[in-house]
VMD Tcl script that builds the backbone (N, CA, C; Angstrom):
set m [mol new atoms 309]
animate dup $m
set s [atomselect $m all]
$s set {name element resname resid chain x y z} {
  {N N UNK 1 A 17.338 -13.722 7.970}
  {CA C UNK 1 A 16.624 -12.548 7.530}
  {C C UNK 1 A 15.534 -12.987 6.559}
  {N N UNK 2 A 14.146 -12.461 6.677}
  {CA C UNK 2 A 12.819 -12.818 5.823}
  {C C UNK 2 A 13.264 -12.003 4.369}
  {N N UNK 3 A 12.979 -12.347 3.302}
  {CA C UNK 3 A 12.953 -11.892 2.283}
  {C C UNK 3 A 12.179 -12.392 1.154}
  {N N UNK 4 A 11.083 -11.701 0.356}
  {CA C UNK 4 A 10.222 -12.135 -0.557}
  {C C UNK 4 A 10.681 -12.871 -1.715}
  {N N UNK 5 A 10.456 -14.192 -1.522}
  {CA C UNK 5 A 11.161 -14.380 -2.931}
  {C C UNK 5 A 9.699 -14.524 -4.134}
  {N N UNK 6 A 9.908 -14.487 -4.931}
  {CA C UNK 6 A 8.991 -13.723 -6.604}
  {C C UNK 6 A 8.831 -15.126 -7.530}
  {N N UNK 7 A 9.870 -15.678 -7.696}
  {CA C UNK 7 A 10.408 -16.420 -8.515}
  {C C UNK 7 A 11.457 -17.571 -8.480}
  {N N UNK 8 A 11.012 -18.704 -8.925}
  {CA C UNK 8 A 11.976 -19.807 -8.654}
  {C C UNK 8 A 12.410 -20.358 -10.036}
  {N N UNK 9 A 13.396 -20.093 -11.169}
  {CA C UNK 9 A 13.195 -21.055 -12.022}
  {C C UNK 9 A 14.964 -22.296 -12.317}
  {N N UNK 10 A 13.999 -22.848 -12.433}
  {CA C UNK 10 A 14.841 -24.393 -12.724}
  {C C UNK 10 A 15.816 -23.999 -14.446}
  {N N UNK 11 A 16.990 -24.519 -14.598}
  {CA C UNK 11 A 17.723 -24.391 -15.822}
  {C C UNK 11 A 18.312 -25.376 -15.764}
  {N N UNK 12 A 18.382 -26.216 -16.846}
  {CA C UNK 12 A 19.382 -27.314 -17.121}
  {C C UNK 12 A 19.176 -27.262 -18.803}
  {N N UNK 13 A 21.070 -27.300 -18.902}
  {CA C UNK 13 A 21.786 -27.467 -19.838}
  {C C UNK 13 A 23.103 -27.930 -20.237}
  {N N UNK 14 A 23.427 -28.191 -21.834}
  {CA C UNK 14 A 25.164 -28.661 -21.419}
  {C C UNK 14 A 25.810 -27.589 -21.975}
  {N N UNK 15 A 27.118 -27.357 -21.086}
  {CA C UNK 15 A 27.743 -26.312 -21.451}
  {C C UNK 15 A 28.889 -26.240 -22.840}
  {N N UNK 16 A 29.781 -26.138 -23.044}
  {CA C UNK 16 A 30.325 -25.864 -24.254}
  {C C UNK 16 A 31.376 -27.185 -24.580}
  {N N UNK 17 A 31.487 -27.702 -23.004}
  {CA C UNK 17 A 32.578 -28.911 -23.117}
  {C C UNK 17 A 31.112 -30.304 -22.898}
  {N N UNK 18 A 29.754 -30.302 -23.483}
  {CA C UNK 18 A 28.748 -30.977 -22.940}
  {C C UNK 18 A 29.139 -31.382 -21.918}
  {N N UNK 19 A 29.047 -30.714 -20.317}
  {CA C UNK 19 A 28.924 -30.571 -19.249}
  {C C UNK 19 A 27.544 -30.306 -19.067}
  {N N UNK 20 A 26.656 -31.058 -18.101}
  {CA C UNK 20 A 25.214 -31.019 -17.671}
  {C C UNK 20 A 25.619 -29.568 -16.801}
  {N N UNK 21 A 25.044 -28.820 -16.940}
  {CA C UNK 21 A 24.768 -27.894 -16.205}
  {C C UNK 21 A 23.457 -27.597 -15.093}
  {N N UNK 22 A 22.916 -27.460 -14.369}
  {CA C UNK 22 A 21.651 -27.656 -13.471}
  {C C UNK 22 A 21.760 -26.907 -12.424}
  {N N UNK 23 A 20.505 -25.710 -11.892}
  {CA C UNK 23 A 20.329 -25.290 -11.020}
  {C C UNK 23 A 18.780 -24.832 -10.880}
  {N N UNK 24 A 19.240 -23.328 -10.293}
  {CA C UNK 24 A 17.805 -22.463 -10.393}
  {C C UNK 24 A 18.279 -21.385 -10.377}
  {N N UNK 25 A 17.505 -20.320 -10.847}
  {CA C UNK 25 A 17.630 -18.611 -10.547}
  {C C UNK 25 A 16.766 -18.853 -9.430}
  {N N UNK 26 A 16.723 -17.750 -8.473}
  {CA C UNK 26 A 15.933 -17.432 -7.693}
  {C C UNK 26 A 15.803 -15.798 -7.323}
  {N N UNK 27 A 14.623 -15.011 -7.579}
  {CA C UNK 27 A 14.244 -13.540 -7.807}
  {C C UNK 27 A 13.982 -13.087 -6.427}
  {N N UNK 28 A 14.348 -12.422 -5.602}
  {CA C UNK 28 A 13.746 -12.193 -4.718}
  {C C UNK 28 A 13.654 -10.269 -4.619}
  {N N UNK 29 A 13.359 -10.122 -2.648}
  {CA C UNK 29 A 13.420 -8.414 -2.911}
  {C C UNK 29 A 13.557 -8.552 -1.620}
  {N N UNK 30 A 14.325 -7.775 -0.978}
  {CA C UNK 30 A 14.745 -7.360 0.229}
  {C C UNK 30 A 14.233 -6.266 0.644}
  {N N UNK 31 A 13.579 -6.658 1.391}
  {CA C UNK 31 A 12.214 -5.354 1.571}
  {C C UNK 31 A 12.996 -4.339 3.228}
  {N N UNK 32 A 14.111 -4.844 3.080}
  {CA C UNK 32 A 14.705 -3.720 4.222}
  {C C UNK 32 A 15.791 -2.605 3.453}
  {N N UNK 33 A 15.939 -2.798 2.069}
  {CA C UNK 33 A 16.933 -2.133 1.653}
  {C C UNK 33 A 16.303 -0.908 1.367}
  {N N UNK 34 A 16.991 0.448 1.257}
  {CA C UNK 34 A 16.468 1.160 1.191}
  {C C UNK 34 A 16.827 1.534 -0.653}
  {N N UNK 35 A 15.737 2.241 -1.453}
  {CA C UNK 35 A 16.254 2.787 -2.651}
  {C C UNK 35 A 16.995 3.355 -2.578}
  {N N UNK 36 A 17.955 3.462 -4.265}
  {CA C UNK 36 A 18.899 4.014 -4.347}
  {C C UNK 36 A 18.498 5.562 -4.822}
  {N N UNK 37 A 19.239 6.879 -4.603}
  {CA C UNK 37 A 18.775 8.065 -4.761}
  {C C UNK 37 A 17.707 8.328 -6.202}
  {N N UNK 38 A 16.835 8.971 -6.136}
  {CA C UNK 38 A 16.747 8.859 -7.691}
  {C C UNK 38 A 15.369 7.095 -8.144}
  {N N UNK 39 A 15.620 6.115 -7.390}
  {CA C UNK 39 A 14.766 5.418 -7.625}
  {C C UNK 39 A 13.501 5.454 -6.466}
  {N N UNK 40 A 12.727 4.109 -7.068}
  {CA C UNK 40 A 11.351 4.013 -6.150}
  {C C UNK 40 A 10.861 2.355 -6.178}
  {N N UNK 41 A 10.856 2.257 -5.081}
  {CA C UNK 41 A 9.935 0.816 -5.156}
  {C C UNK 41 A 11.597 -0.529 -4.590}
  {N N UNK 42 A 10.979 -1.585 -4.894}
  {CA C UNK 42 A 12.549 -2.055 -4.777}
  {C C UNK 42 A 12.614 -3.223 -5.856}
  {N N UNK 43 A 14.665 -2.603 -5.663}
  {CA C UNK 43 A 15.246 -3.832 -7.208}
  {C C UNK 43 A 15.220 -5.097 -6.594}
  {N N UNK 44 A 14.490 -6.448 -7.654}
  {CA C UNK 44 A 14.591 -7.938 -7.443}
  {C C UNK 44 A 16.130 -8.366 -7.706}
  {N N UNK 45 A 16.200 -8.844 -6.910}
  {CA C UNK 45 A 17.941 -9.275 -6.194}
  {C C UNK 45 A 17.616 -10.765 -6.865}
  {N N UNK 46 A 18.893 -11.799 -7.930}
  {CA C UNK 46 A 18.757 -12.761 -8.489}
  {C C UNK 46 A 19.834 -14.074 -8.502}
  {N N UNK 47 A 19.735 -14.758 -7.603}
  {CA C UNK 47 A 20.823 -15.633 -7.066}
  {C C UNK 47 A 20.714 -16.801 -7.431}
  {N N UNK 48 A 21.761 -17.596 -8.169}
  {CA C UNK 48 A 21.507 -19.287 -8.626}
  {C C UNK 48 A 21.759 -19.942 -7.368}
  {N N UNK 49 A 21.348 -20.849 -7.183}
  {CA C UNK 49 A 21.063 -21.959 -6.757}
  {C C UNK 49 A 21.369 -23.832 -7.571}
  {N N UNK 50 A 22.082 -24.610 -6.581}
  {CA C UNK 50 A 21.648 -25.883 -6.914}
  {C C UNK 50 A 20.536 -26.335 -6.759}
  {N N UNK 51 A 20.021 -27.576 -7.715}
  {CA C UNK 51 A 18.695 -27.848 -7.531}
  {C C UNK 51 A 18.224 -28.429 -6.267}
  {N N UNK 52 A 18.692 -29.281 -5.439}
  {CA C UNK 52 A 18.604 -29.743 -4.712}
  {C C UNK 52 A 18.078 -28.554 -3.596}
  {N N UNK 53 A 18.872 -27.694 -3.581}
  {CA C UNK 53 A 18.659 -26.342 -2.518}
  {C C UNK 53 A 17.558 -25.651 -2.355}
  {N N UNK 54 A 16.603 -25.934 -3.740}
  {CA C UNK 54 A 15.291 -25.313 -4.224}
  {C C UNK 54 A 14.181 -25.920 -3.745}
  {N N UNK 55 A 14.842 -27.084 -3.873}
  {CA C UNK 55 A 13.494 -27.843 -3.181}
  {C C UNK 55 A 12.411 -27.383 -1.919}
  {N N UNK 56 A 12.761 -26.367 -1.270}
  {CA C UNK 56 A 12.369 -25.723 0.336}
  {C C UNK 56 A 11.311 -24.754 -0.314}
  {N N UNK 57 A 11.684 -24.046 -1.431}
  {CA C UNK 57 A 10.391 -23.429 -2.174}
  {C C UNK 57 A 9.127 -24.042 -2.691}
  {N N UNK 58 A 8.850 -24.340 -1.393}
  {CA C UNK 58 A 6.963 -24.576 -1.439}
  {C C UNK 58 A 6.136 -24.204 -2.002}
  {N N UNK 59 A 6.304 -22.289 -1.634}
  {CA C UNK 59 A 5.268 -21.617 -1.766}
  {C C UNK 59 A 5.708 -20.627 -2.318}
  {N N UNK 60 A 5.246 -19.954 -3.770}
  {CA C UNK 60 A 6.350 -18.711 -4.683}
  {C C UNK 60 A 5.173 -17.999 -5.063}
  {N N UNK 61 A 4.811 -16.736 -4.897}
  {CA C UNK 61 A 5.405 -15.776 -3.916}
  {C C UNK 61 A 5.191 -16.260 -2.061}
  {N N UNK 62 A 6.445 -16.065 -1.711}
  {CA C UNK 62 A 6.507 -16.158 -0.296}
  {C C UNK 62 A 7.139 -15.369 0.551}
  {N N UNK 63 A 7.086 -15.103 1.804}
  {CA C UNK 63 A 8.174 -14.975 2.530}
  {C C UNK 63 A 8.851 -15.908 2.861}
  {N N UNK 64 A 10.328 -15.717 2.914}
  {CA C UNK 64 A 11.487 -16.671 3.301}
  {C C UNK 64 A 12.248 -16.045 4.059}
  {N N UNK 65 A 12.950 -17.155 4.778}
  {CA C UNK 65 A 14.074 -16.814 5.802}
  {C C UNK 65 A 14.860 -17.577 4.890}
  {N N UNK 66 A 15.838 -16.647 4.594}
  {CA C UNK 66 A 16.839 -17.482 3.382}
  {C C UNK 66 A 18.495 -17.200 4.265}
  {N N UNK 67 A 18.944 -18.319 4.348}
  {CA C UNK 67 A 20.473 -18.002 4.751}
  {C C UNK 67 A 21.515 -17.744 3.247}
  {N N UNK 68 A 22.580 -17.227 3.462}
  {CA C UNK 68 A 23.552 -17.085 2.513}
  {C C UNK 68 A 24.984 -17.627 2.932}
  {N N UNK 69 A 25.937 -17.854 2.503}
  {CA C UNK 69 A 27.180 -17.520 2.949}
  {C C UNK 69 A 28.416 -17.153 1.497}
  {N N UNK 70 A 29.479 -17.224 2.137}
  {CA C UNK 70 A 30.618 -16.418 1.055}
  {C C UNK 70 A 31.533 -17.656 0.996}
  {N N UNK 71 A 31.645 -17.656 -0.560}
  {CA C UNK 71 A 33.455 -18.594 -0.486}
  {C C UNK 71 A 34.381 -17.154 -2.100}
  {N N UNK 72 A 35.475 -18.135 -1.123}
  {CA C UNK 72 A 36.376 -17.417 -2.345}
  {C C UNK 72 A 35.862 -17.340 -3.700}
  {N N UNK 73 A 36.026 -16.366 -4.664}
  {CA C UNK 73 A 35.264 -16.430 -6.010}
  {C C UNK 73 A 36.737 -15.934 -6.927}
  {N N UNK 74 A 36.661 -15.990 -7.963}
  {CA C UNK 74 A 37.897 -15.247 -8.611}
  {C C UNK 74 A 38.886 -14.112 -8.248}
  {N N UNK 75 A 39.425 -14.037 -8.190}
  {CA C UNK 75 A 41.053 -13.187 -8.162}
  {C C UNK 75 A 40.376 -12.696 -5.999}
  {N N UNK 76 A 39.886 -13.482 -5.757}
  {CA C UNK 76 A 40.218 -14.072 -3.893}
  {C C UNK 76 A 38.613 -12.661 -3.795}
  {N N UNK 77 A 37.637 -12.513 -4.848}
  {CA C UNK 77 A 36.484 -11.975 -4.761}
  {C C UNK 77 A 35.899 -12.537 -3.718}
  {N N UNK 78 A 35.239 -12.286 -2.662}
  {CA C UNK 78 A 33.823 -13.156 -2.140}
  {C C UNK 78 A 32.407 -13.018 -3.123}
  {N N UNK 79 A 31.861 -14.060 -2.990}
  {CA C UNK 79 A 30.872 -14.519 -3.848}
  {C C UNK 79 A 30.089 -15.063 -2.717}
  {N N UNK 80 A 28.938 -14.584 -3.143}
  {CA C UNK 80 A 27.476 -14.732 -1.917}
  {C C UNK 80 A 26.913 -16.248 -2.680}
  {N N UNK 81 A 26.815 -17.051 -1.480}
  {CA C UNK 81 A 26.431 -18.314 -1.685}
  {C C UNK 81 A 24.775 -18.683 -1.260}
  {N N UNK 82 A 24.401 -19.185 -1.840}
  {CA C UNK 82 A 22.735 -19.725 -1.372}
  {C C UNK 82 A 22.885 -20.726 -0.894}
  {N N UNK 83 A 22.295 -20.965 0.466}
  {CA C UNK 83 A 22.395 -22.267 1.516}
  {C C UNK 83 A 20.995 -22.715 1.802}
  {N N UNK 84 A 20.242 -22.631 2.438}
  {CA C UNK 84 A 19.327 -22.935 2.652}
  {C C UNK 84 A 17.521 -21.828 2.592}
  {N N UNK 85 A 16.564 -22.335 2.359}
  {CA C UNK 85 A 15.143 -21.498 2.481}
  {C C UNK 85 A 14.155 -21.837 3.610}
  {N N UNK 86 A 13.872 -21.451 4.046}
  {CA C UNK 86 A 12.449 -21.757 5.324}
  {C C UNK 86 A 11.081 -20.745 5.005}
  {N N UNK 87 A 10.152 -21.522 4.457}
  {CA C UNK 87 A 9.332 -20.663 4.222}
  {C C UNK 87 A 8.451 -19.822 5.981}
  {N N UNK 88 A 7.989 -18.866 5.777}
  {CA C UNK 88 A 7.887 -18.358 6.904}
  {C C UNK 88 A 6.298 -17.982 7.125}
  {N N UNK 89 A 6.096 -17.743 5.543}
  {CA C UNK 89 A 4.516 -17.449 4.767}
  {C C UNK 89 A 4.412 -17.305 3.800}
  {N N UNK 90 A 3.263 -18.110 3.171}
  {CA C UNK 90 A 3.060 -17.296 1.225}
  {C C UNK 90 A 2.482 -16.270 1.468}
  {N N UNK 91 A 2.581 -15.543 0.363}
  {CA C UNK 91 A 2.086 -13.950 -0.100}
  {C C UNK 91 A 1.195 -14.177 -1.213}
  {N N UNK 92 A 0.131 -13.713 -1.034}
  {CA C UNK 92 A -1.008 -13.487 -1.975}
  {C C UNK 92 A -1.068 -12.466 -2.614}
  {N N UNK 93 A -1.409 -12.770 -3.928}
  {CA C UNK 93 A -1.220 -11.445 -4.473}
  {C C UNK 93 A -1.985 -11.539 -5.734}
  {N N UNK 94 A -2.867 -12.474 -4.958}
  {CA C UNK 94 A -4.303 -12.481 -6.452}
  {C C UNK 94 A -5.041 -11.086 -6.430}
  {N N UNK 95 A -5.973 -11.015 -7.100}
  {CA C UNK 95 A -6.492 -9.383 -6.932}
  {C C UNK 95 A -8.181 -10.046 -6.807}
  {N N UNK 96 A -8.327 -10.976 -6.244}
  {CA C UNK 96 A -9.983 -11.557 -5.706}
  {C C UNK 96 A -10.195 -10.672 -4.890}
  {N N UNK 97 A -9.764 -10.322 -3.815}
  {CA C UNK 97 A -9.911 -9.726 -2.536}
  {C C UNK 97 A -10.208 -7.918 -2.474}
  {N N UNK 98 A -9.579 -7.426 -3.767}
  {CA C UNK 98 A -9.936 -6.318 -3.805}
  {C C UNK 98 A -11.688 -6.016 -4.504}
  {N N UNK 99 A -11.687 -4.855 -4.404}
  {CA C UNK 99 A -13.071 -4.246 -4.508}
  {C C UNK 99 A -13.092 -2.972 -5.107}
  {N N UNK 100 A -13.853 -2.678 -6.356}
  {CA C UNK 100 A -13.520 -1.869 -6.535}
  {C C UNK 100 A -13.743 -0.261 -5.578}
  {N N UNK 101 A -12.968 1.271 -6.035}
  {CA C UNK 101 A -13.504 2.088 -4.967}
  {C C UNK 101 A -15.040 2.639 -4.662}
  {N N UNK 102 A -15.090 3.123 -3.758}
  {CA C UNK 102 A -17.009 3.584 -3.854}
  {C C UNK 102 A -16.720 4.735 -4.278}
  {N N UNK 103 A -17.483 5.586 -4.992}
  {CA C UNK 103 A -17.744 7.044 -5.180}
  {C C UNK 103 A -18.424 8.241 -4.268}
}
mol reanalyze $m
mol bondsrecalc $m
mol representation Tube
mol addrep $m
């Protein structure tokens, strides 16, 4: 499934037992979901990532074909996993191209 992703950012840190910690957030928007009653426009959906996995983000803003999958997460939760990105197209979204209106 294509989905816009917005944002890629990288985090590394050590955690409380100095454990290296390392990944990415990744922002995206699922432009098939529909709003929820009451809203407008659509919510950026925000999934970590290993670094290694990020690497496929070429081009930010883009379209992506992003796969997911599920593993067990706490008390036997599924937890949505980030697997792989294929960029499909960047998205432009400089404002060169516009003009202003005529009167």
């Amino acid at each position: 499934m294509n989905y816009l992703v917005l944002h890629v950012r990288p985090y590394s840190f050590r955690d409380d037992n100095n454990k290296l910690v390392e990944g990415a957030s990744v922002t995206y928007l699922d432009l098939t979901n529909e709003p929820d009653e009451g809203e407008k426009g659509f919510a950026p959906l925000t999934i970590t990532a290993s670094t290694d996995k990020t690497k496929s983000f070429t081009e930010v803003p883009g379209y992506y074909e992003l796969a997911f999958s599920q593993r067990r997460g706490a008390k036997g939760r599924p937890q949505i996993v980030f697997d792989r990105a294929r960029l499909v197209i960047a998205a432009d979204f400089s404002l060169e191209h516009l003009t202003e209106p005529s009167v």
